[in-house]
VMD Tcl script that builds the backbone (N, CA, C; Angstrom):
set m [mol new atoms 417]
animate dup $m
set s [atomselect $m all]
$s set {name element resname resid chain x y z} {
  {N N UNK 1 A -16.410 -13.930 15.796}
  {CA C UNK 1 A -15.223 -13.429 15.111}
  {C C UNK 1 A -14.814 -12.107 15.760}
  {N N UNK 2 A -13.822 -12.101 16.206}
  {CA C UNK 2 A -12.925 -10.907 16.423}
  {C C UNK 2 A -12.285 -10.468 15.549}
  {N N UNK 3 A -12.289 -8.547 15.510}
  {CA C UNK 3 A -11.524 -8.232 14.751}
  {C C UNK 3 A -10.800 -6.965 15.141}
  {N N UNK 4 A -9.454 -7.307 14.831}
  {CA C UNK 4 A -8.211 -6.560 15.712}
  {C C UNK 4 A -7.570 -5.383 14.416}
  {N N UNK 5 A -7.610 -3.929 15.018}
  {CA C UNK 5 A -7.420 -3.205 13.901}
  {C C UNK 5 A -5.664 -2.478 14.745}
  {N N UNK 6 A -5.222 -2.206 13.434}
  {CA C UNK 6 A -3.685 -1.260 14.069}
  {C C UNK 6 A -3.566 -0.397 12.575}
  {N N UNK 7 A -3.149 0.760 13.153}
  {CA C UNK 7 A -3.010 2.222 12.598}
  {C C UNK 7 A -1.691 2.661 12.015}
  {N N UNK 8 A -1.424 2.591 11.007}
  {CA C UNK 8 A 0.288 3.282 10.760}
  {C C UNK 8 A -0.127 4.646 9.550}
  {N N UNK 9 A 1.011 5.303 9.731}
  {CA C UNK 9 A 1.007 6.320 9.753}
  {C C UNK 9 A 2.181 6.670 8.618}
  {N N UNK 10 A 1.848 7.433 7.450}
  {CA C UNK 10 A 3.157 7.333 5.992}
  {C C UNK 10 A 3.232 8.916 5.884}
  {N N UNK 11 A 3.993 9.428 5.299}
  {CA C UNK 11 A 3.855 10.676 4.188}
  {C C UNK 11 A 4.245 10.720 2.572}
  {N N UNK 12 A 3.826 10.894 1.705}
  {CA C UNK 12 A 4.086 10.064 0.463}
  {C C UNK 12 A 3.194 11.854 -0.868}
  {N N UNK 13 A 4.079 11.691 -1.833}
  {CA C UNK 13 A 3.775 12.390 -2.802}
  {C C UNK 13 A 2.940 11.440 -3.803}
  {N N UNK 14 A 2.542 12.097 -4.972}
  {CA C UNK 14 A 2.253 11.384 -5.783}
  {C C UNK 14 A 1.225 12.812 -6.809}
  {N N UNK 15 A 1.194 11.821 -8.135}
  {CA C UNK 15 A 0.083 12.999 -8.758}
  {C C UNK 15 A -0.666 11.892 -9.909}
  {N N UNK 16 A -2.121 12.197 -9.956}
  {CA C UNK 16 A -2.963 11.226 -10.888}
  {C C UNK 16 A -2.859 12.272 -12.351}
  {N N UNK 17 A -2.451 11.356 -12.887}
  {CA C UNK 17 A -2.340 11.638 -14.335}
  {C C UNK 17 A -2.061 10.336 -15.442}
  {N N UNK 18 A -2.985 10.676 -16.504}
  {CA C UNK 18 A -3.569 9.639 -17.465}
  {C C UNK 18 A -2.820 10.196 -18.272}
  {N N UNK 19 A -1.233 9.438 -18.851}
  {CA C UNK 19 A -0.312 9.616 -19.705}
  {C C UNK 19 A -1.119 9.528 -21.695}
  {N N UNK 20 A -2.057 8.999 -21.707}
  {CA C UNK 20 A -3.032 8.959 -22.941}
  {C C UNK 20 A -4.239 9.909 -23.093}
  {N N UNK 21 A -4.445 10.707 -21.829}
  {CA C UNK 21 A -5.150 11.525 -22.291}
  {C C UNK 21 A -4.003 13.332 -22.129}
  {N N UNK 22 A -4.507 14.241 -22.695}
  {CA C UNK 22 A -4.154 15.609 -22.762}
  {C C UNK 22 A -4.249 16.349 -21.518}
  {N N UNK 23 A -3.222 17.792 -21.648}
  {CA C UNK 23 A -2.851 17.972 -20.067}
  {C C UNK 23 A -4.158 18.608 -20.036}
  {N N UNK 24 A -4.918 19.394 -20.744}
  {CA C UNK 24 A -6.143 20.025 -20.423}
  {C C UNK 24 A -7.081 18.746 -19.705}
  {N N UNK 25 A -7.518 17.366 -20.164}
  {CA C UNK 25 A -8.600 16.653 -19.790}
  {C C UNK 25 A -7.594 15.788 -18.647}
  {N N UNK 26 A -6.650 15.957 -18.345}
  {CA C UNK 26 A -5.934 15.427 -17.158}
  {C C UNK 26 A -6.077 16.632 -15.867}
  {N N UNK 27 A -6.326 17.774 -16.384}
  {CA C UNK 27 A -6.636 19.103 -15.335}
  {C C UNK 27 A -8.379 19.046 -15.001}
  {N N UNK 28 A -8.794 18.624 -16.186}
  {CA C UNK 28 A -10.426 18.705 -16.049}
  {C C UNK 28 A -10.651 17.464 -14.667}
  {N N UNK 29 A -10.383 16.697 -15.081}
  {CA C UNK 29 A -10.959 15.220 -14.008}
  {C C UNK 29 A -9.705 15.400 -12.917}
  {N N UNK 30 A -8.444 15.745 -13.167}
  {CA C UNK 30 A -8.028 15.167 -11.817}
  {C C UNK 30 A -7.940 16.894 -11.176}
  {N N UNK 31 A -8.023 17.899 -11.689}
  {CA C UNK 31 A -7.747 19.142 -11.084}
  {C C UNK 31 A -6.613 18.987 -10.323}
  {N N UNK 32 A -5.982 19.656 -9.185}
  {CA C UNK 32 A -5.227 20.339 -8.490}
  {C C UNK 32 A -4.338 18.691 -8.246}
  {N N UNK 33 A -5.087 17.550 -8.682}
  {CA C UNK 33 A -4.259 16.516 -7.721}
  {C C UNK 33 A -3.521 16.091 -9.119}
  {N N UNK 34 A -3.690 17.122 -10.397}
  {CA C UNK 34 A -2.522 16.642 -11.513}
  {C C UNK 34 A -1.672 17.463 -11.429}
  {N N UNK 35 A -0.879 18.111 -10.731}
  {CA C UNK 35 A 0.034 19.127 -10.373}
  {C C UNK 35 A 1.189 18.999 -11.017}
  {N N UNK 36 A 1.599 19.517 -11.852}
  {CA C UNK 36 A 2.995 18.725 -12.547}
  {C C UNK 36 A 4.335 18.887 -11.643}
  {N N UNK 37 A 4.374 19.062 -10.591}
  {CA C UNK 37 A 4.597 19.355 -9.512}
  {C C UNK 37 A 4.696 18.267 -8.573}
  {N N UNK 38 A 3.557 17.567 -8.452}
  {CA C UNK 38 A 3.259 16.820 -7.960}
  {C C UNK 38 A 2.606 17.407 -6.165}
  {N N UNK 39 A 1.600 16.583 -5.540}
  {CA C UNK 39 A 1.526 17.185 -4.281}
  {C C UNK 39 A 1.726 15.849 -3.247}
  {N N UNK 40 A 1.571 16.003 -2.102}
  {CA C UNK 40 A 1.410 15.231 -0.693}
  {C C UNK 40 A 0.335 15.054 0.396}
  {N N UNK 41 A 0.052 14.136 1.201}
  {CA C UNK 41 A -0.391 14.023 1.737}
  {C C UNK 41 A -0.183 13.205 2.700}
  {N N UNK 42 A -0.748 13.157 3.950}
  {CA C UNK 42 A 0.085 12.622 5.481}
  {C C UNK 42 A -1.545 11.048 5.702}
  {N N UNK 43 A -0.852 10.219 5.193}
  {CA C UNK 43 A -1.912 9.463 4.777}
  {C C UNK 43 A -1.803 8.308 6.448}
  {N N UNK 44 A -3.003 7.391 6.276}
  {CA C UNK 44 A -3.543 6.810 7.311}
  {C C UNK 44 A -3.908 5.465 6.769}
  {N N UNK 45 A -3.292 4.012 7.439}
  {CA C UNK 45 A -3.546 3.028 7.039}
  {C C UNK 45 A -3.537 2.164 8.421}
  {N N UNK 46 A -5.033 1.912 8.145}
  {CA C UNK 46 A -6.059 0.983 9.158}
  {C C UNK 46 A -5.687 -0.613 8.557}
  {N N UNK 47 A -5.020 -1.531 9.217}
  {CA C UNK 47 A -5.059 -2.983 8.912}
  {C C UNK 47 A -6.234 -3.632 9.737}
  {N N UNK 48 A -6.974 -4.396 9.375}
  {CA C UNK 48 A -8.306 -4.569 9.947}
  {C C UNK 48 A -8.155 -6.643 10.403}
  {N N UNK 49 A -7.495 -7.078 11.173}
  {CA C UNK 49 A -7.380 -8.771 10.893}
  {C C UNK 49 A -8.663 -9.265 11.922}
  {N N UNK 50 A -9.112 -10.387 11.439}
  {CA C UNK 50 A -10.071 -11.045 11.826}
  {C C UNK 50 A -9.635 -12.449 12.293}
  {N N UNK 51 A -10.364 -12.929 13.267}
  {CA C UNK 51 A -9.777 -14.615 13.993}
  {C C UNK 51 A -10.451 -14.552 14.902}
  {N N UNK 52 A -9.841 -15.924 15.780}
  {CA C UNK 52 A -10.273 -16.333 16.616}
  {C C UNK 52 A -9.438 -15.933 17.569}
  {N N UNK 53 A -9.589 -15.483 18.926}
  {CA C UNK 53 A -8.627 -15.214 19.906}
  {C C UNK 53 A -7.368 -16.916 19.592}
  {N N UNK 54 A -6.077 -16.663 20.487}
  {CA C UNK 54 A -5.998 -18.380 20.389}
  {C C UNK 54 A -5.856 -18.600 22.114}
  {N N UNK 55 A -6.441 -19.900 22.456}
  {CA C UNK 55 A -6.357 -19.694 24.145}
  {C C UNK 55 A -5.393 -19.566 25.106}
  {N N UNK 56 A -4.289 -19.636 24.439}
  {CA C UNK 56 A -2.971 -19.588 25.608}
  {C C UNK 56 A -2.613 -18.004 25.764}
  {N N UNK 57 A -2.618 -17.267 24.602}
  {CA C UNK 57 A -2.191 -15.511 24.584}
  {C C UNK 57 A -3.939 -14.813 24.604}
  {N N UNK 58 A -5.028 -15.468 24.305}
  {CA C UNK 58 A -5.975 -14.915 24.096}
  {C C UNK 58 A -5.844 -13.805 22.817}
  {N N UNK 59 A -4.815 -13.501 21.805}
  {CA C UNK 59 A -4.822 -13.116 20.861}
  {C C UNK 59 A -5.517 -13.365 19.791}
  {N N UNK 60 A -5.780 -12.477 18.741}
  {CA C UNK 60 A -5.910 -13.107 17.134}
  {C C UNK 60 A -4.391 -13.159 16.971}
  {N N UNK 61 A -4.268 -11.760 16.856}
  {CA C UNK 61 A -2.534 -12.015 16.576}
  {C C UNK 61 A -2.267 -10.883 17.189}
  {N N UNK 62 A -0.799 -11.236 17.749}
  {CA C UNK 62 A 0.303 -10.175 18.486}
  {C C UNK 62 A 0.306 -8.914 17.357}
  {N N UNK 63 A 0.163 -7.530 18.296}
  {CA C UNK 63 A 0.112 -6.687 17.489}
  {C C UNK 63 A 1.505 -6.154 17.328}
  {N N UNK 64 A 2.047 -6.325 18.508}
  {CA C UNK 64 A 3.833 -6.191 18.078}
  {C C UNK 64 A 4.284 -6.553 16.517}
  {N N UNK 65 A 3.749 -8.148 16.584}
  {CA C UNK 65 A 4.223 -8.578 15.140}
  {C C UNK 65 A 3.300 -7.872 13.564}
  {N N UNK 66 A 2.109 -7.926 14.021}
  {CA C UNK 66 A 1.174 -7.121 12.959}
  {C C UNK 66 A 1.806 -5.741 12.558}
  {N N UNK 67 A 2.302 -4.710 13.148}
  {CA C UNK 67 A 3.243 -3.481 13.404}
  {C C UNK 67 A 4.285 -3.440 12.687}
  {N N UNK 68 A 5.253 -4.582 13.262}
  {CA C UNK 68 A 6.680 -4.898 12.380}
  {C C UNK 68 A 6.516 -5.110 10.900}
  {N N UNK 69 A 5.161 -6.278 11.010}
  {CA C UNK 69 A 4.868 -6.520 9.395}
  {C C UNK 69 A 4.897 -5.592 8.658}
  {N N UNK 70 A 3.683 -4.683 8.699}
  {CA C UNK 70 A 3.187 -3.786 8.003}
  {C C UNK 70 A 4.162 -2.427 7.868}
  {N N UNK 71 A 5.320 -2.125 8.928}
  {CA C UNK 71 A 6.563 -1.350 8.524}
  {C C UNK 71 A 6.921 -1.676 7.872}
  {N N UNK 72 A 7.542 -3.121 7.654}
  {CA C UNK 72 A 8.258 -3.527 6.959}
  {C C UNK 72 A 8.095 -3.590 5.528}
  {N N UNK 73 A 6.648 -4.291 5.237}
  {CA C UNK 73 A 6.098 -4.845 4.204}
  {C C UNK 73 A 5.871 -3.803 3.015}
  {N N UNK 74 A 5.251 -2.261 4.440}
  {CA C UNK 74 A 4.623 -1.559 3.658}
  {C C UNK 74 A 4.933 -0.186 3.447}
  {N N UNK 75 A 5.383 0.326 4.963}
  {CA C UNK 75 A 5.549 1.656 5.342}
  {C C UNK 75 A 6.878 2.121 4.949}
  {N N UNK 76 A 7.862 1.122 5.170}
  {CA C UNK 76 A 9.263 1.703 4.760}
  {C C UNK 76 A 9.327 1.986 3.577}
  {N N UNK 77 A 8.778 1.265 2.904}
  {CA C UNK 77 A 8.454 1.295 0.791}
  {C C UNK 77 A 7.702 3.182 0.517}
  {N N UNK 78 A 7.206 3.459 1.316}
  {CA C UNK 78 A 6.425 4.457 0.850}
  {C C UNK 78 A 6.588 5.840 1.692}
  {N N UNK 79 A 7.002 5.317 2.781}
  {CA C UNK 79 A 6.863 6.878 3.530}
  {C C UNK 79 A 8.009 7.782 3.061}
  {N N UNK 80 A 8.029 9.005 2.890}
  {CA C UNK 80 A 8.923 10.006 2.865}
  {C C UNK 80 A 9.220 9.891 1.006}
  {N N UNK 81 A 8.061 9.345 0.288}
  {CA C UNK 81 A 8.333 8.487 -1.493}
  {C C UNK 81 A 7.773 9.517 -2.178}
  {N N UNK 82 A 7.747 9.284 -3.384}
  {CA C UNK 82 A 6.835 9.625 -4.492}
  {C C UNK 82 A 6.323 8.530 -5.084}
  {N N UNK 83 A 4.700 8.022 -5.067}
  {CA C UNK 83 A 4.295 7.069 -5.329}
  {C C UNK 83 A 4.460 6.537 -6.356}
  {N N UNK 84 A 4.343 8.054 -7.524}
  {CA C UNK 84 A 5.242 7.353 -8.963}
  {C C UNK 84 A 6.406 6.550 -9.240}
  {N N UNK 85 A 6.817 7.617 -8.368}
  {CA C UNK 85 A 8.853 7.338 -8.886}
  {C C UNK 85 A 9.231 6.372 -8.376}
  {N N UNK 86 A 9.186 6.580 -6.852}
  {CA C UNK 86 A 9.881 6.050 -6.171}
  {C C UNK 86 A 9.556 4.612 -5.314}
  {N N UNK 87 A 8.238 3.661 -5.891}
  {CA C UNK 87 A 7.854 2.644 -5.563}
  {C C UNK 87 A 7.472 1.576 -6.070}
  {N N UNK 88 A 8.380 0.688 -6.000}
  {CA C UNK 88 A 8.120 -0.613 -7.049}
  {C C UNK 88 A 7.068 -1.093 -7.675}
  {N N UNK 89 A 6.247 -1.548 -6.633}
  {CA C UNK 89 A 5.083 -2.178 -6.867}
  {C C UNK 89 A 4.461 -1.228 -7.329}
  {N N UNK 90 A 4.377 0.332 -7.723}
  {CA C UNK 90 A 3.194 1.235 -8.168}
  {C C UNK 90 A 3.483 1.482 -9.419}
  {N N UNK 91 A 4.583 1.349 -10.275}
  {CA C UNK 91 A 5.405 1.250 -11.343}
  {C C UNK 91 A 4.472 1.102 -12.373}
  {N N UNK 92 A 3.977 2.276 -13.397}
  {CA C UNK 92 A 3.106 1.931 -14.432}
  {C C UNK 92 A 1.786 1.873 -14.527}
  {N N UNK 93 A 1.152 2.163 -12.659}
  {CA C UNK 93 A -0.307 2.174 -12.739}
  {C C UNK 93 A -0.571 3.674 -11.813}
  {N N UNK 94 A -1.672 3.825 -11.995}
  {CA C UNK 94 A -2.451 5.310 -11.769}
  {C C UNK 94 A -2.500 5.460 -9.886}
  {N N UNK 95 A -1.891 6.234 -9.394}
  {CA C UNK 95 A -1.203 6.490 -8.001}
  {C C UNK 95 A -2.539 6.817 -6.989}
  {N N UNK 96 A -3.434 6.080 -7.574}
  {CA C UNK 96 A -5.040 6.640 -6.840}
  {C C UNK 96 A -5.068 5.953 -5.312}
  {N N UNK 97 A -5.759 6.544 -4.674}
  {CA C UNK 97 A -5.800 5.386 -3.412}
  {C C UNK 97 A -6.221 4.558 -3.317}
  {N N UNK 98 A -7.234 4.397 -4.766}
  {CA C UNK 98 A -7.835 3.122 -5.003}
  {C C UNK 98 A -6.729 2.098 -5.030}
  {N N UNK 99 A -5.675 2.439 -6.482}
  {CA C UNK 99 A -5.229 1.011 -6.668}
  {C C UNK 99 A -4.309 1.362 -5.592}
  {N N UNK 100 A -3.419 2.159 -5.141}
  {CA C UNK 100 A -2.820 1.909 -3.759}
  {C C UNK 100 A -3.063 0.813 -2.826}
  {N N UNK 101 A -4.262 0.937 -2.572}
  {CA C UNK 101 A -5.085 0.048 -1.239}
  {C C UNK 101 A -4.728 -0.997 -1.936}
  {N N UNK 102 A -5.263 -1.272 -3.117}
  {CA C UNK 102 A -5.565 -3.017 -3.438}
  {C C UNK 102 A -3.491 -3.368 -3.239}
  {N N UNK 103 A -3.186 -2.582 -3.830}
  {CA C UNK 103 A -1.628 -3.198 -3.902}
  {C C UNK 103 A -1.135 -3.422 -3.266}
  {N N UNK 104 A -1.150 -2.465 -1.684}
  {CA C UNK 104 A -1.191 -3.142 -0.283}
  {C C UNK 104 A -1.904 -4.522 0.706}
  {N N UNK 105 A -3.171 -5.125 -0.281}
  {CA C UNK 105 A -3.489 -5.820 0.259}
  {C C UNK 105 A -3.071 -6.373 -0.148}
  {N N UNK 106 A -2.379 -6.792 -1.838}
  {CA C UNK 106 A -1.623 -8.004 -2.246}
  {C C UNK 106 A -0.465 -8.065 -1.372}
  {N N UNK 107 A 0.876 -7.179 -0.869}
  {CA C UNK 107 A 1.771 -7.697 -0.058}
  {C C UNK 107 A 1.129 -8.138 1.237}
  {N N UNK 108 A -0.042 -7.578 1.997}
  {CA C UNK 108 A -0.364 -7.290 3.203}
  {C C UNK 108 A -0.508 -8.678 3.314}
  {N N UNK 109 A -1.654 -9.765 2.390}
  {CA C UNK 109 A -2.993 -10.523 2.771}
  {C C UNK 109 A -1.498 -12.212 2.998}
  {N N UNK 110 A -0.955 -12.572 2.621}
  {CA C UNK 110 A -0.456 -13.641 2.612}
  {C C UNK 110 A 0.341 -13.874 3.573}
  {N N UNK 111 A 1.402 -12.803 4.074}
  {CA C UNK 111 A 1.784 -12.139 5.097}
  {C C UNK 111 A 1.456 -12.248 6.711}
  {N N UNK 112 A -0.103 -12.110 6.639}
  {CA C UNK 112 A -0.881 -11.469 7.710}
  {C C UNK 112 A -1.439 -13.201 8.034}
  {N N UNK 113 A -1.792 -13.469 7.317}
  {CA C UNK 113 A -1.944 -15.117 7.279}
  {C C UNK 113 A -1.254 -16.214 7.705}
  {N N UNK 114 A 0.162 -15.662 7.488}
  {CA C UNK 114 A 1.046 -16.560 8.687}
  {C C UNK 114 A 1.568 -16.064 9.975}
  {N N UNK 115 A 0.718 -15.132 10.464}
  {CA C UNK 115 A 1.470 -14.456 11.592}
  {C C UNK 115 A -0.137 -14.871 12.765}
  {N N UNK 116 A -1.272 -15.205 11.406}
  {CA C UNK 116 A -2.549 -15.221 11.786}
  {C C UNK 116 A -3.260 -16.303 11.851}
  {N N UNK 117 A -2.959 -18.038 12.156}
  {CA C UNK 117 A -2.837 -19.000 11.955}
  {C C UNK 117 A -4.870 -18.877 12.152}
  {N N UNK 118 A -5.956 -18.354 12.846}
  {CA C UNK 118 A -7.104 -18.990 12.906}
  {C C UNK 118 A -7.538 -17.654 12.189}
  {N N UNK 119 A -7.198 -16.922 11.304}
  {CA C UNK 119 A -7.925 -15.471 11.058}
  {C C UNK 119 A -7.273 -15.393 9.444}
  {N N UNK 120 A -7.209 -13.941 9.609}
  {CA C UNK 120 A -6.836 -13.795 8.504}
  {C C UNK 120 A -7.159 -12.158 8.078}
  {N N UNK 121 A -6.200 -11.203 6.791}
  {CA C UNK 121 A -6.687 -9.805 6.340}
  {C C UNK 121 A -8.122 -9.459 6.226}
  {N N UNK 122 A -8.687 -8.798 7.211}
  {CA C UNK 122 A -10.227 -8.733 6.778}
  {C C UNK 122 A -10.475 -7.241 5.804}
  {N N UNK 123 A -9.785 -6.343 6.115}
  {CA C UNK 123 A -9.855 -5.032 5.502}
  {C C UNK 123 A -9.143 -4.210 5.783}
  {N N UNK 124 A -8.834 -3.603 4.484}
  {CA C UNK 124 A -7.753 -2.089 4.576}
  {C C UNK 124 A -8.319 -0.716 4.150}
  {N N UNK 125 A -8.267 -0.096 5.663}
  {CA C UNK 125 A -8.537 1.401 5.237}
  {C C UNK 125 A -7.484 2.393 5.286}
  {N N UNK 126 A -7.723 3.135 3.734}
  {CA C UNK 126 A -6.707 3.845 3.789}
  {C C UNK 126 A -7.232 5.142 3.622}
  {N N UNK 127 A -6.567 6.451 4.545}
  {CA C UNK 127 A -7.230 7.816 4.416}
  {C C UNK 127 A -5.928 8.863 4.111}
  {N N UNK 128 A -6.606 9.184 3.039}
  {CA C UNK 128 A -5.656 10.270 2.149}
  {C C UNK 128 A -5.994 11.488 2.703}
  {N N UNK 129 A -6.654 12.192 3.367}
  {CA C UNK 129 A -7.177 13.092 4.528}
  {C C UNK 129 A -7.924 12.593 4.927}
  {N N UNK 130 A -8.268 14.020 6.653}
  {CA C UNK 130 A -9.259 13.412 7.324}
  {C C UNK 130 A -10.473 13.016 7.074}
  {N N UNK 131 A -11.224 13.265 5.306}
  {CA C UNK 131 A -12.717 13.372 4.802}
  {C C UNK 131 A -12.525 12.382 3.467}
  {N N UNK 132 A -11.350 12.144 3.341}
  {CA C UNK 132 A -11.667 11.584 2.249}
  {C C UNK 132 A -10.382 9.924 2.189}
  {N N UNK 133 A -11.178 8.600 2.307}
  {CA C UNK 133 A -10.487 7.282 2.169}
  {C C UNK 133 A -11.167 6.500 1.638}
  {N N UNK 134 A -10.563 5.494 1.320}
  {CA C UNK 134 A -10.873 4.236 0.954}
  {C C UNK 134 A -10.946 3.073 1.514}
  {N N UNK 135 A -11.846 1.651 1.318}
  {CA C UNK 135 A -11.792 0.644 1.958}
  {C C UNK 135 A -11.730 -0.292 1.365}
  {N N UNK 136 A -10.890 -1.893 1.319}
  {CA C UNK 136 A -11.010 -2.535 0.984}
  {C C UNK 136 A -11.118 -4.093 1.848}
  {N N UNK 137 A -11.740 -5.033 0.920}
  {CA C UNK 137 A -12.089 -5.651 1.325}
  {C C UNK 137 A -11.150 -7.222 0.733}
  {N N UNK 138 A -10.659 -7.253 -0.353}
  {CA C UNK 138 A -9.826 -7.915 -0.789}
  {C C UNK 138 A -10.814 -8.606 -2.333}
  {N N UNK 139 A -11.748 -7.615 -2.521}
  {CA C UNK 139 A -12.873 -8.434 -3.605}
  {C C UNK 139 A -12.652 -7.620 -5.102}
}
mol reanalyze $m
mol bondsrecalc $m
mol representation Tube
mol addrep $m
């Protein structure tokens, strides 16, 4: 199994805050990242696809097209956003990079699958700075 990774690159606001709990125990657990304000970060998203080369291009898949996808699918939705406000799919749930990631793999994984006829989404890493990301696996 081969596995073919490509890098895009967002800038995106956002702030974690638990609308049911109080602004004091929303300052305690999320500190500085409940900013009523809101803050930013210049975030990093690793698409990770897995396959078989195929023998005529020796590809898993064209990364040209993997690129376009994931602008399209993912990057135009979010870069220059506020994860709250300003993004459909995040509408009503907690702006963490946790559920971020997973919500990206739901547009990403079905997507990536027809561009990926012997492979398929193996994992998404996403880094909210240089020390601190997440990984998923689609589980």
């Amino acid at each position: 199994m081969i596995y073919v990774c490509r890098k895009e690159h967002f800038n995106a606001a956002h702030k974690l805050w638990n609308p049911n709990w109080s602004e004091e125990k929303n300052f305690e657990v999320f500190g500085p990242c409940a900013n009523v304000n809101w803050h930013g970060h210049n975030f990093e998203l690793i698409v990770t696809v897995k396959g078989i080369p195929d023998p005529e291009t020796g590809f898993v898949v064209d990364l040209k097209d993997l690129s376009s996808l994931i602008k399209k699918l993912v990057i135009d939705k979010v870069d220059h956003k506020n994860l709250n406000m300003d993004v459909d799919f995040m509408q009503g749930k907690m702006a963490s990079c946790e559920i971020l990631v997973m919500e990206f793999w739901k547009i990403l994984e079905p997507a990536i699958k027809e561009i990926t006829p012997k492979g398929g989404l193996h994992k998404l890493t996403l880094y909210e700075t240089p020390r601190n990301f997440v990984e998923y696996r689609g589980e």
